[in-house]
C-alpha positions as CSV (number, residue, x, y, z in Angstrom):
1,X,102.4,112.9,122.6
2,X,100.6,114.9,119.6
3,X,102.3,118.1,120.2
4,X,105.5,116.6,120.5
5,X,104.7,115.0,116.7
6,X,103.7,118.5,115.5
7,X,107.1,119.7,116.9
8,X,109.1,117.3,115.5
9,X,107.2,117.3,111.7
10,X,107.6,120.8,111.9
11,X,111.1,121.1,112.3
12,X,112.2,117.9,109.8
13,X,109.8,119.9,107.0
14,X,111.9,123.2,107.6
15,X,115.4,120.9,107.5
16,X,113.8,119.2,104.1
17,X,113.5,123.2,102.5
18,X,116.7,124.2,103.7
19,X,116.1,126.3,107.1
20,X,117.5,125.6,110.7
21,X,114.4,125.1,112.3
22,X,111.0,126.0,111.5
23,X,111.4,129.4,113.2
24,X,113.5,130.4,110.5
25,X,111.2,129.0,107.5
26,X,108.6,130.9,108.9
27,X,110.3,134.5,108.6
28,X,111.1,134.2,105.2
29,X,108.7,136.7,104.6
30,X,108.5,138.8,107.4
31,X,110.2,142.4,108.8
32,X,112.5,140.5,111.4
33,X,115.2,138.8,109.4
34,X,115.9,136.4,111.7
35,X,115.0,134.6,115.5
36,X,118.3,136.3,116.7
37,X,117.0,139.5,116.0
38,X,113.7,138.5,117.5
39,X,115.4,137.4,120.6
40,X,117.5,140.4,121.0
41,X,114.0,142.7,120.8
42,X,113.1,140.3,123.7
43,X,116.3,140.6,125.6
44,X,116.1,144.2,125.3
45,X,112.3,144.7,126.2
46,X,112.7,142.5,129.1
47,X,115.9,144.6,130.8
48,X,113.1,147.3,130.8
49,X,111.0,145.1,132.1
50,X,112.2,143.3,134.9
51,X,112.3,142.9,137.7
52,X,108.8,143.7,137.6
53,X,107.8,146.6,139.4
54,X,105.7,146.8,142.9
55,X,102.9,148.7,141.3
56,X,102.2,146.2,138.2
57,X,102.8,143.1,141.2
58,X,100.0,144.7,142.6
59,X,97.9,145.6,140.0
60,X,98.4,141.7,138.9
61,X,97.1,140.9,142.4
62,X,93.5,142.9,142.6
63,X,93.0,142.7,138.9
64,X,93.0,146.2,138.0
65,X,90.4,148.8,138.6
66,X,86.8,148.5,136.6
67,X,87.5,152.6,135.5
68,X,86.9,151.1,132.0
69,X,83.3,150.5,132.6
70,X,83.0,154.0,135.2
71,X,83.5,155.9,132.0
72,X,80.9,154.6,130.0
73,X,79.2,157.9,130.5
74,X,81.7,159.5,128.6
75,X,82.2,157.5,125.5
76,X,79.1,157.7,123.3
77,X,79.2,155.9,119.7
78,X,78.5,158.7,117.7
79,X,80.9,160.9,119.7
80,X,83.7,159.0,119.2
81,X,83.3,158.2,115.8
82,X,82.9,161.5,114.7
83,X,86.3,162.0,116.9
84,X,87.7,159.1,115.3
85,X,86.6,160.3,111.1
86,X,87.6,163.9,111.9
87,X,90.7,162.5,113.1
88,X,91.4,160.5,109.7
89,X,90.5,164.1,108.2
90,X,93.0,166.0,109.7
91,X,96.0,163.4,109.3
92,X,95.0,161.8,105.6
93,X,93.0,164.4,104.0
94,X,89.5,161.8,103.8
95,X,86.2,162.5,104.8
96,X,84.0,159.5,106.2
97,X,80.0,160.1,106.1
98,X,76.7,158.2,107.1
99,X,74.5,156.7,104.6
100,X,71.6,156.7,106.2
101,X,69.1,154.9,103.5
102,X,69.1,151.6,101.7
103,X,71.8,150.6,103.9
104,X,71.7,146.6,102.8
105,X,73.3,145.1,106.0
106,X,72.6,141.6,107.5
107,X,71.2,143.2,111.0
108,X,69.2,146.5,111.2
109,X,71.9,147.4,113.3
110,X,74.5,147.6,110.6
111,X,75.6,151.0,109.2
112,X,77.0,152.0,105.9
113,X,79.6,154.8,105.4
114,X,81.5,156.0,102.5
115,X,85.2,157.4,102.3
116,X,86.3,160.4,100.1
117,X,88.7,162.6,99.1
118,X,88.8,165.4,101.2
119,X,90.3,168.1,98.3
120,X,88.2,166.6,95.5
121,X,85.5,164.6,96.8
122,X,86.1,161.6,94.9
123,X,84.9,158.2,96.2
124,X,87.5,155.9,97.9
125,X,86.0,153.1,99.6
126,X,82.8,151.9,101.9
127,X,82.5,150.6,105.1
128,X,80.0,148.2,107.5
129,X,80.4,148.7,110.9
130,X,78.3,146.1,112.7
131,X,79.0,147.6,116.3
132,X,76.9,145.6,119.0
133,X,76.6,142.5,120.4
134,X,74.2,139.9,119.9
135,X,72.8,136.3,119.8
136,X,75.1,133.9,117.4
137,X,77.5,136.4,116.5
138,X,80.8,136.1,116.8
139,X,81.9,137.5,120.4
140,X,85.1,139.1,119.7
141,X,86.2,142.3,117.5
142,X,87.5,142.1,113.8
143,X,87.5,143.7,110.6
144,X,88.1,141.9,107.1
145,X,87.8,142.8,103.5
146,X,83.9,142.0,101.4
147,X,85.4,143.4,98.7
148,X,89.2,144.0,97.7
149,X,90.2,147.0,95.7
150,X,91.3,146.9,92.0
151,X,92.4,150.0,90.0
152,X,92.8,147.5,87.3
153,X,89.0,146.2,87.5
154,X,88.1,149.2,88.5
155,X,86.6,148.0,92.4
156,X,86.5,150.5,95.2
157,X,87.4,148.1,98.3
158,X,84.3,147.3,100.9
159,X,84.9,146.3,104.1
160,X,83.2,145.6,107.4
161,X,84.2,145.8,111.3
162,X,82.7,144.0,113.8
163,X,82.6,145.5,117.5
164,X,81.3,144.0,120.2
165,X,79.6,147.0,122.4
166,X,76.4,146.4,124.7
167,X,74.1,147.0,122.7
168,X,71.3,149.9,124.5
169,X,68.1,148.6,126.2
170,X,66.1,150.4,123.9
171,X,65.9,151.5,120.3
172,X,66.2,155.0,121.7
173,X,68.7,154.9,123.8
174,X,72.2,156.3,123.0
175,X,75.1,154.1,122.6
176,X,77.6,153.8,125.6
177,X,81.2,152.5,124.8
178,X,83.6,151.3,127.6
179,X,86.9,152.5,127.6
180,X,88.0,149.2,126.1
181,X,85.1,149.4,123.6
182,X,86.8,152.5,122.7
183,X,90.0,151.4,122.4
184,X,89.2,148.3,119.8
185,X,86.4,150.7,117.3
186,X,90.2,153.0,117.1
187,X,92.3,149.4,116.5
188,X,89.7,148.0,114.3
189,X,89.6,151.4,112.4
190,X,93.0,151.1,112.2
191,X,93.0,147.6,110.3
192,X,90.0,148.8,108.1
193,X,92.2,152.1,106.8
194,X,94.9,149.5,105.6
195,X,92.1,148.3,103.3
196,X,90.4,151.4,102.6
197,X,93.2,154.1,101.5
198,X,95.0,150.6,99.7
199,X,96.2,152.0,96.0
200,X,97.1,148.6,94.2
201,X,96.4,147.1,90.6
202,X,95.4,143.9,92.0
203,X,93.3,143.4,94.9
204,X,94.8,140.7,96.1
205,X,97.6,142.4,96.7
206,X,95.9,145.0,99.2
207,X,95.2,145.9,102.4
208,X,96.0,142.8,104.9
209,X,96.9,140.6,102.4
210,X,100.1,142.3,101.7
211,X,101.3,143.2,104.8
212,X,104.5,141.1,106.8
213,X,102.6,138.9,109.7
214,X,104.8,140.9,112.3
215,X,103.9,144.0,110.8
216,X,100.2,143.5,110.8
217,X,99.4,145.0,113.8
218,X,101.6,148.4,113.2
219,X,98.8,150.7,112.1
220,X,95.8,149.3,113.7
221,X,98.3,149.9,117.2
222,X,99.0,153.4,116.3
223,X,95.6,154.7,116.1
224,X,94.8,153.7,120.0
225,X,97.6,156.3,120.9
226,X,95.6,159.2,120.0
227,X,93.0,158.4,122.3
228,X,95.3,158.8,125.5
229,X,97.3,162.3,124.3
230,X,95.5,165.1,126.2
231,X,94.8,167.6,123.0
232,X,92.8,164.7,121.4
233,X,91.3,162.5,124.3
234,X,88.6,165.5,124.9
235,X,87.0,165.8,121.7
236,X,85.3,162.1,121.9
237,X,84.6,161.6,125.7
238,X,82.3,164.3,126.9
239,X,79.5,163.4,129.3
240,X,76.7,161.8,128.1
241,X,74.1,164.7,130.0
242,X,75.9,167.8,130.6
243,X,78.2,167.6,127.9
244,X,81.6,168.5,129.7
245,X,84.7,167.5,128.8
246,X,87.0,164.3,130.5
247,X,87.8,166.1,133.8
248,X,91.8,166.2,133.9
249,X,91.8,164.6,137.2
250,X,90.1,161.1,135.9
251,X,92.3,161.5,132.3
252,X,95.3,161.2,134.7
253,X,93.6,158.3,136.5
254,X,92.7,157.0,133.2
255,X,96.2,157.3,131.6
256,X,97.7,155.7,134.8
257,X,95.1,152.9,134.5
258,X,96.4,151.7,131.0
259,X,100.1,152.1,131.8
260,X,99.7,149.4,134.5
261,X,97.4,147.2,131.9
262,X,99.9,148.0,129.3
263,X,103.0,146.9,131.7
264,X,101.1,143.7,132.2
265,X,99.9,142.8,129.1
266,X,103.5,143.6,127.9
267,X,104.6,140.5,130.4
268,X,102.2,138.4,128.6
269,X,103.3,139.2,125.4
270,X,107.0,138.7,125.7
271,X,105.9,134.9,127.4
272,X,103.9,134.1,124.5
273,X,106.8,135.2,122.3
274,X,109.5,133.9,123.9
275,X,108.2,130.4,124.8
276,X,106.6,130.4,120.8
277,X,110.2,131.1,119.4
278,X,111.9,128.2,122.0
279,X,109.1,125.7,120.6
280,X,109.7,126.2,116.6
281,X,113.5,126.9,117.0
282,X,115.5,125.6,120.0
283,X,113.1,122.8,121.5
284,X,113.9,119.5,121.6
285,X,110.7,117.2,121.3
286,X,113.2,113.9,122.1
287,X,114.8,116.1,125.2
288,X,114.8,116.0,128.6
289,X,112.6,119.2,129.4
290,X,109.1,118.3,129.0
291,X,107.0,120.9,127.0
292,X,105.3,121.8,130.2
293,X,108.8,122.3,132.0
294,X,109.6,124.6,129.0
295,X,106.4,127.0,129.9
296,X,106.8,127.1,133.4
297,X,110.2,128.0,133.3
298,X,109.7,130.6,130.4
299,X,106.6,131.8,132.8
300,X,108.5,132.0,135.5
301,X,110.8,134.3,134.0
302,X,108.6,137.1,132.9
303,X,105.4,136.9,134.8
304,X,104.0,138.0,138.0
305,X,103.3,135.1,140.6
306,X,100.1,135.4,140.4
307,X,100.0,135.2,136.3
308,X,102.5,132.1,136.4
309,X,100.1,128.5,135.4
310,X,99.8,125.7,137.2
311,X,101.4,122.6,136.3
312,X,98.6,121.2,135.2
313,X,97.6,124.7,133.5
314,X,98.4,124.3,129.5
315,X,96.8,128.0,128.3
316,X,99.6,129.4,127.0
317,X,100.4,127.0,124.6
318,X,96.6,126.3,124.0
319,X,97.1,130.0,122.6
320,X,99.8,129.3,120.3
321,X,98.9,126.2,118.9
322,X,95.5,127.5,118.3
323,X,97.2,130.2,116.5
324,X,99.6,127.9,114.8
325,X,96.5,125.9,113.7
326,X,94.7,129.0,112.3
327,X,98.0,129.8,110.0
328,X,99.8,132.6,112.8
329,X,103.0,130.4,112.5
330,X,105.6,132.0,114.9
331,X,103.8,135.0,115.5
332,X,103.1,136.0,119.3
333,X,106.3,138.5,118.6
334,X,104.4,140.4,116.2
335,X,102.6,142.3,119.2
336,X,105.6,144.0,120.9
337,X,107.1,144.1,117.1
338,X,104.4,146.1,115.7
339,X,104.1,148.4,119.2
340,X,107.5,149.5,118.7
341,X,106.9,150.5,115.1
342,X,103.5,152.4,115.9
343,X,105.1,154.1,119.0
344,X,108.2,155.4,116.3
345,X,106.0,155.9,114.0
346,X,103.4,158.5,116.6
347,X,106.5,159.7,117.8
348,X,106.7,161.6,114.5
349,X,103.4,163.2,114.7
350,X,104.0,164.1,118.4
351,X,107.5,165.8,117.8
352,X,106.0,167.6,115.4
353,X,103.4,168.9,117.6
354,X,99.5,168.0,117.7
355,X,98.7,171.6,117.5
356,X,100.7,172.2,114.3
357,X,98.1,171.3,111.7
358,X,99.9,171.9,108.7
359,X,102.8,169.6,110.0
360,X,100.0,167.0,110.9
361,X,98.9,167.4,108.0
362,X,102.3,166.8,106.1
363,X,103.2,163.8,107.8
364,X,100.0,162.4,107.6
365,X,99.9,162.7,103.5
366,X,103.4,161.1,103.8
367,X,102.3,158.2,105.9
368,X,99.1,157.8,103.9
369,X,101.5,157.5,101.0
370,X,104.4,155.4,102.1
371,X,102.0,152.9,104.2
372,X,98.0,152.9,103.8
373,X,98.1,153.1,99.9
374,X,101.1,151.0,99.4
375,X,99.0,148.1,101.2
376,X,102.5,146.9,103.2
């Protein structure tokens, strides 16, 4: 009965300020201009899509493969951050280093690293990264601003991310990442450079806070391609012993790996945005379709048998009124949004060719400029 209540209040506020439905109200201020054009991005995905093809049914079925946690061997912190800074040196002309001293943090396992100019030198930003797990922390990944940057008060931003990595049995052992662990330290990174290359007078007005909702995961998306290209995935997985390379053979198994997560997850994604958009625009809380009709047949739609809930399963729109509860109002489409602006937007660097470093170089400057500074 509540969450037909929220539904219903929802929609009467957006009538009350002038909007259709409270779909509408909230992309006032976002890229999409309006639900049709959100549908239409679903309508187009999904003829991609669908039907679903035999190898993602079966990948559904078994669960996938655990090749994340096989490569462990191959993805050591310090490895792939170095890959990951001398990356952000090649493409926007900064230089990240270690300090190793006085360090400040909350846990002795926190690190502190500065961000400079590359040509000059001159002092950007800092950064925490608290990477491991541990008792009482929070037990997902996220990065967020301790200090905004002002030009006009002068403030060099601060930031920290939080990773969620096994943390080694011993105080000497190295650090192995999964392949997922991997993944999230380059989409986290990607968050933090929104905040740390952010050029603004007021620092309110940078990094996260003043970028569109579906536009928030654009950058952070981006930076997880470079990990699966073959010029690039080398130089931060190399065997924790002998020091050799990724084998070509398990990159291919790797590469084939994520496509079938990706195909999945991209199933998911247009469920949660689809069913999000009928809930704040077209449903009818007075109706005949019941709320749980509405997911099932949405479900249905997209998903995989196996991925479709049970009647009595509610976890989809646990997720999105969760999220609606947390302030992400009509925001599950920001995913496949933002993915189809970071794919354009690698495209660019990849046509140009990852070998060409003075055209990586170019294009980096230019989206340095045009995105990370301008904080939107």
């Amino acid at each position: 009965t509540l969450v037909y209540e929220i539904l219903g209040l929802k929609t009467e506020w957006a009538k009350m300020l002038g909007y259709d439905n409270y779909a509408d109200w909230c992309l006032r201020s976002r890229v999409a201009s309006s639900t049709e054009e959100i549908k239409k991005m679903h309508a187009d995905i999904a003829e991609k899509a669908l039907p679903i093809p035999d190898e993602i049914l079966a990948y559904a079925r078994t669960g996938g493969s655990n090749i994340s946690e096989e490569l462990r061997v191959y993805f050591l912190l310090d490895s792939v951050l170095d890959g990951m800074f001398n990356l952000c040196t090649a493409l926007f002309g900064i230089v990240v280093e270690e300090q190793a001293d006085n360090v400040n943090g909350w846990h002795r396992d926190v690190r502190l690293f500065h961000v400079s100019n590359a040509e000059d030198g001159s002092h950007l930003a800092s950064f925490y990264l608290d990477p491991f797990m541990r008792r009482f922390k929070l037990g997902t990944e996220f990065t967020a601003p301790l200090i905004a940057g002002s030009s006009i008060d002068g403030l060099k931003p601060l930031v920290y991310i939080s990773c969620k990595i096994k943390t080694p049995t011993w105080d000497d052992d190295p650090a192995y990442l999964t392949l997922d662990d991997t993944v999230a330290l380059f989409h986290e990174f990607g968050h933090a450079l929104q905040h740390l290359l952010a050029d603004v007078e007021i620092g309110n007005l940078s990094g996260a806070h003043n970028i569109e909702e579906d536009a928030s995961e654009f950058v952070s998306q981006m930076m997880e391609l470079w990990l699966f290209e073959e010029q690039f995935l080398p130089v931060v997985a190399k065997h924790a012993k002998t020091g050799e390379t990724i084998p070509p053979e398990v990159m291919e198994k790797l590469k084939r790996e994520r496509q079938l997560r990706k195909g999945r997850e991209l199933l998911h994604r247009l469920v949660l945005g689809s069913l999000e958009l009928e809930l704040n625009s077209g449903f009818d809380p007075k109706g005949d379709e019941s709320i749980i009709a509405t997911q099932r047949r949405i479900a249905e739609q997209y998903l995989p048998p196996v991925d479709i809930p049970a009647k009595s399963d509610m976890s989809l729109l646990k997720v999105i009124f969760e999220n609606n509860a947390g302030g992400k109002r009509t925001s599950q489409y920001r995913y496949l949004f933002s993915e189809i602006m970071s794919a354009d937007a690698f495209q660019v660097f990849k046509d140009a060719g990852f070998r060409n470093e003075q055209e990586m170089k170019r294009i980096g400057q230019k989206f340095r400029s045009a995105i990370l500074e301008k904080a939107s």
